[in-house]
Each structure stands twice: as structure tokens, then as C-alpha cells.
N, C-alpha and C positions, 0 to 999 in steps of 0.2 A: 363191859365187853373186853375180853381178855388181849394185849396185842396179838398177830399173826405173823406167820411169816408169808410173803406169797412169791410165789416163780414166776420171775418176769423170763420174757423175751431175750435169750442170751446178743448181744452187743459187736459186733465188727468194727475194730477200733483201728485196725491195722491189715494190710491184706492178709497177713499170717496170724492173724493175732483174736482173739475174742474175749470179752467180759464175759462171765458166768453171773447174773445175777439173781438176788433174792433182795426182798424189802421189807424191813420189822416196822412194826408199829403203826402199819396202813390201818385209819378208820376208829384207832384206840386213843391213839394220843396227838397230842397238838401236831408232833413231826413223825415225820419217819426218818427210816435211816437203810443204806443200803448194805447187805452182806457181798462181797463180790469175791470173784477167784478169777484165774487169768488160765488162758488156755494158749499157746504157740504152736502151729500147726507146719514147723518146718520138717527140713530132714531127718532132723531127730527130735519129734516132738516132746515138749513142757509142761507139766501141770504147776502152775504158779498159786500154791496155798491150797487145802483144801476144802475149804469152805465150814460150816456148824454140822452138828450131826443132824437136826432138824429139816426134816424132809432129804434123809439120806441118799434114800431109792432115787427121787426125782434129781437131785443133783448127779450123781452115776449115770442117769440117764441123760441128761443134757452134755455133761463133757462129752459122754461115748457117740453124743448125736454131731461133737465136732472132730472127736480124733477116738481111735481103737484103741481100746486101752491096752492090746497086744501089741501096740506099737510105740506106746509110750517108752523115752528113753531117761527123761528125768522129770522128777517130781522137787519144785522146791519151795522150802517153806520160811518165809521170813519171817516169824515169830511164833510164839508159843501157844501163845491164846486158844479159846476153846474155837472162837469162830473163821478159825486158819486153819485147825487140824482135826476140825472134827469127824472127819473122814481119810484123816492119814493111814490108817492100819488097813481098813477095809481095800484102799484104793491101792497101796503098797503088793493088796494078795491079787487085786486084778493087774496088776502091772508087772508083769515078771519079768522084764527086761529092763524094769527102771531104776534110775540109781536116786538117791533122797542128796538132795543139797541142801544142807543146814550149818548149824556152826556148832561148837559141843558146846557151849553155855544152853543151847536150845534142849539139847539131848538130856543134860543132866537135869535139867528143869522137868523135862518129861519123862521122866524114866521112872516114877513113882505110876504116872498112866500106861504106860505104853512099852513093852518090850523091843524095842526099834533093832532094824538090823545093822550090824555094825559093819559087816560085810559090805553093804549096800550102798553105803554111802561116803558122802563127799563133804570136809567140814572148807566153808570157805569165807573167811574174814574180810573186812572190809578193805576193799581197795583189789581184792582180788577177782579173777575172771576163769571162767570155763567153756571151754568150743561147746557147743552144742548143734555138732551139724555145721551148717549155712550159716552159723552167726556164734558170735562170743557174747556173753551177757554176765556185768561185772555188776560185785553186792557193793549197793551206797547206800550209805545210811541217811534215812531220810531226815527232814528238817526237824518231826514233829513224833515221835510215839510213847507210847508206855511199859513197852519190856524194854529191856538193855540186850536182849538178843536179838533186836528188830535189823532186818536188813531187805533195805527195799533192792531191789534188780535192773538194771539197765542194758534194755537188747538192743546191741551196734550197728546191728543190720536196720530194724524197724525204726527206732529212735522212739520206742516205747519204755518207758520209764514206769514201771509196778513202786508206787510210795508204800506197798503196806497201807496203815492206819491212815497218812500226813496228806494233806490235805483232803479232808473227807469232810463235807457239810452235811447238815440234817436237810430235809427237802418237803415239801408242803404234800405232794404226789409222787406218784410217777413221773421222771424227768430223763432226759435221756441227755439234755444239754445246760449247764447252769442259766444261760440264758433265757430259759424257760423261766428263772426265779424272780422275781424281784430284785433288783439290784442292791435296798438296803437289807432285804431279809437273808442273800447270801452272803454279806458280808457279817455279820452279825452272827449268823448260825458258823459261818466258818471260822469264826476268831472263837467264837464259844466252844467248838471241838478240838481247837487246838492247845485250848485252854485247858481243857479237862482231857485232853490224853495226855498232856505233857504238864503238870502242875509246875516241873522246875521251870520252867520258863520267868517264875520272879526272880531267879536267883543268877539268872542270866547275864555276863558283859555282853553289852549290844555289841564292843564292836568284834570279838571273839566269835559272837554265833552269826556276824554277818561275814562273815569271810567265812565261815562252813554254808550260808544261803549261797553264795558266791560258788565255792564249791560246785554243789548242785545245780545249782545253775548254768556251768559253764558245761552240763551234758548238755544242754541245749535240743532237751528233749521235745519233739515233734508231738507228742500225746504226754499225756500226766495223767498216768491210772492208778486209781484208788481201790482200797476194800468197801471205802462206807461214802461214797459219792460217784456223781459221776464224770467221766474222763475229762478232760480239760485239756484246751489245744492254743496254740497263738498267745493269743494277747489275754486269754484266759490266765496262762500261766503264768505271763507278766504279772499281773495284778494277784494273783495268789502266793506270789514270791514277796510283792509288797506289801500286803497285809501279814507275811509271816515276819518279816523286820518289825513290824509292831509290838512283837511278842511281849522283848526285853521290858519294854514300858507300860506293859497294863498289868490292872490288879487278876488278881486270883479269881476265876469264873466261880459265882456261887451257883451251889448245890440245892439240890432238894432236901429235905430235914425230915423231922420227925412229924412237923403239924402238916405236910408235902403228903407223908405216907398214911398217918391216919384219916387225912381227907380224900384219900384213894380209895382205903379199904371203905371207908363207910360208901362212897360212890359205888362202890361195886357190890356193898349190901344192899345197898338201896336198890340197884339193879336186879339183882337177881331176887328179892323179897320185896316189890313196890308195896305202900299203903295202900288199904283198899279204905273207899267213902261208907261210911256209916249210914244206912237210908235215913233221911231226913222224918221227925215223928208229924204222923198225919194232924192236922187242923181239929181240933174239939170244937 
């Protein structure tokens, strides 16, 4: 059975604020994983990433079911990946009053896809900030990703902090709160994804990338919202800041390989062409 994507229930995470989600892999594989985009519903509303192109229509229709896309003021994208901007163009032509916040390492990366308007936008490096309306929301680069363009968001007003990729767990189901998990299976899934967005992390000084945790930390973020988990609050986020100090001292999360893949395909021949039983020869 092929994975899926399926549309969840979009998420109130903040009074202004909402997760956009989707979830791969429900029902195919051992985990899933969450796709998410962030919606701000202030004076001058945000689209934060724009989610896969996989089920385009339905995503268009869930943002436009929290905010008008004629009223969108900025659209922003903190990495490159297909599952951030798989609906940047599209949403770009429904949003004519918006402006794209990204940084140009993102632009040149894309620029083989996507003819972006240069007009439109806003390049903004880390440490820097933009009014948007009711609230300022500055790019910090999160603890954990895999482009060098990644830049998570932090809105001053909400105390909503968008990590991008970083801290993002695999999930058994549908979950709306880690708590729903097992406590050794989210720790475990969550050291495994941060292992494999970030392989440098061997090559890590502990005590260098703990005073960049420290950093981030000291937004003293009220919510911790992700693309590929779900939001995380309190003492959540204590404990997600200290399994990320972990990093520097573990090995390299293993992969799936070659004997991984051809016992997929054959799983999925088997599937789709089962054996059938030979009738058994009657009795002489």
C-alpha cells in the first residue's frame, strides 16, 4: 500500500495563529510524519511556508478557510525544500498584495524552479526582523535543519516560534500533543529526526552549539512550532532543548539501504500480485 498524504483538522495554536496540517505515511509505514505551514491572522496577515504541492487545491482551501488570500500581506519561507514551497507560485498569484520574506541563498537555489518576483520581496538574514502589522517577527536559525537557507521565525507579539524542520518527531497516529506519545518512543523518534536532518551534528563542539541552544532559548518561546510534529509548549520544550544538547555526543542515525529497499519492492509485489493456492489433487 502506497504511503498517503491525508488533511487533517487545521490546529489553533495561538489566538492569531494556526497550523496548517497534513500527515504522510498514515497506515503504510511503521510512522508518520507531519507536513505543516503556519497561518497568522493579524493586521497584516502571514503565510509561514507553503506547504507540498500534493493535494494543492485542498491546502488553498484550508488557508483561504483561515485568512483571504486578498488580504494576505506577507508570505514567508524559511527554506527551500519541495515541502515548504510546493505551492509558493500558485499562492504568490493569489495573493497580490503580498510580499515573499526569504533570504537570496533561498532565491538562487530556486531559481532553476521558479521565476520569483524580485519586486516582491524581502531578503532577511538572521538576527533580523520585520513589522508585520500588530507584531515584529525576527529569523532565528533553528537548532536543527538540512538547507543552509533554513530560517525559523519568531512572532513577538504571540511568543510563537515556527522552527522549520527542528524539532520535528515521527508519530504512531494522528496526535495533536506529544503527550499523546510514549514517552520512550518520542524520545527516540525525536533524536532520530534530528539526526537525519542534521548529519553535521558529529562534527559538532558541544560546547559552541550549546550557547547557540542557549540562544534559542533565551526567546523563551510560549509554543515551539514545527513542519513535521506537533507544536510543543512548557516543559515540552524544556525537555526538547535537552535531548537537542545530546546531539554533539551521538553517533550517526542509520539509514535504510539497499536490502531496506528491495524488501519493500518485493512487499509491494507481493501486494499488488498475491499467490494464489494450487487446488489440492483429489484422493484415488
Amino acid at each position: 500500500m502506497p504511503a498517503t498524504f491525508r488533511c487533517l483538522d487545521s490546529e489553533r495554536i495561538a489566538p492569531d495563529t494556526w497550523v496548517v496540517r497534513r500527515l504522510y505515511g498514515e497506515g503504510a509505514n511503521p510512522v508518520a510524519v507531519f507536513v505543516n505551514s503556519l497561518v497568522i491572522t493579524g493586521t497584516e496577515p502571514v503565510i509561514v511556508d507553503t506547504g507540498a504541492s500534493v493535494l494543492r487545491d485542498e491546502w488553498i482551501r484550508d488557508v483561504s478557510a483561515i485568512v483571504d488570500p486578498a488580504d494576505v500581506r506577507w508570505i514567508f519561507i524559511s527554506h527551500d525544500d519541495v515541502d515548504h514551497t510546493g505551492n509558493l507560485v500558485e499562492f504568490l498569484e493569489l495573493c497580490p498584495q503580498a510580499t515573499l520574506v526569504t533570504n537570496w541563498f533561498s532565491v538562487e537555489r530556486l531559481a532553476s524552479a521558479f521565476s520569483l518576483p524580485l519586486a516582491r520581496m524581502r531578503w532577511l538574514n538572521p538576527g533580523e526582523r520585520f513589522r508585520a502589522g500588530d507584531r515584529e517577527l525576527v529569523a532565528v536559525v533553528p537548532p536543527t535543519f538540512d538547507s543552509p537557507t533554513t530560517r525559523g521565525l519568531f512572532d513577538t507579539r504571540s511568543g510563537v516560534y515556527w522552527a522549520s524542520d527542528s524539532f520535528s518527531t515521527p508519530v504512531t497516529h494522528e496526535v495533536s500533543d506529544i503527550d499523546e506519545l510514549d514517552p520512550g518512543f518520542w524520545r527516540e523518534g525525536f533524536l532520530q529526526m534530528q539526526r537525519v536532518l542534521s548529519p553535521w551534528h558529529q562534527w559538532l563542539d558541544a560546547e559552541r552549539y550549546g550557547r547557540h541552544l542557549r540562544q534559542v532559548g533565551a526567546l523563551e518561546a510560549a509554543v515551539v512550532a514545527t513542519a513535521h510534529g506537533p507544536a510543543l509548549r512548557g516543559a515540552q520544550i524544556a525537555s526538547a532543548f535537552s535531548l537537542l544538547s545530546e546531539l554533539p555526543h551521538l553517533p550517526v542515525a542509520p539509514l535504510p539501504g539497499q536490502a531496506d529497499l528491495d524488501a519493500a519492492v518485493a512487499a509491494m509485489t507481493l501486494a499488488a500480485d498475491p499467490p494464489t493456492l494450487a487446488p489440492s489433487s483429489a484422493a484415488g
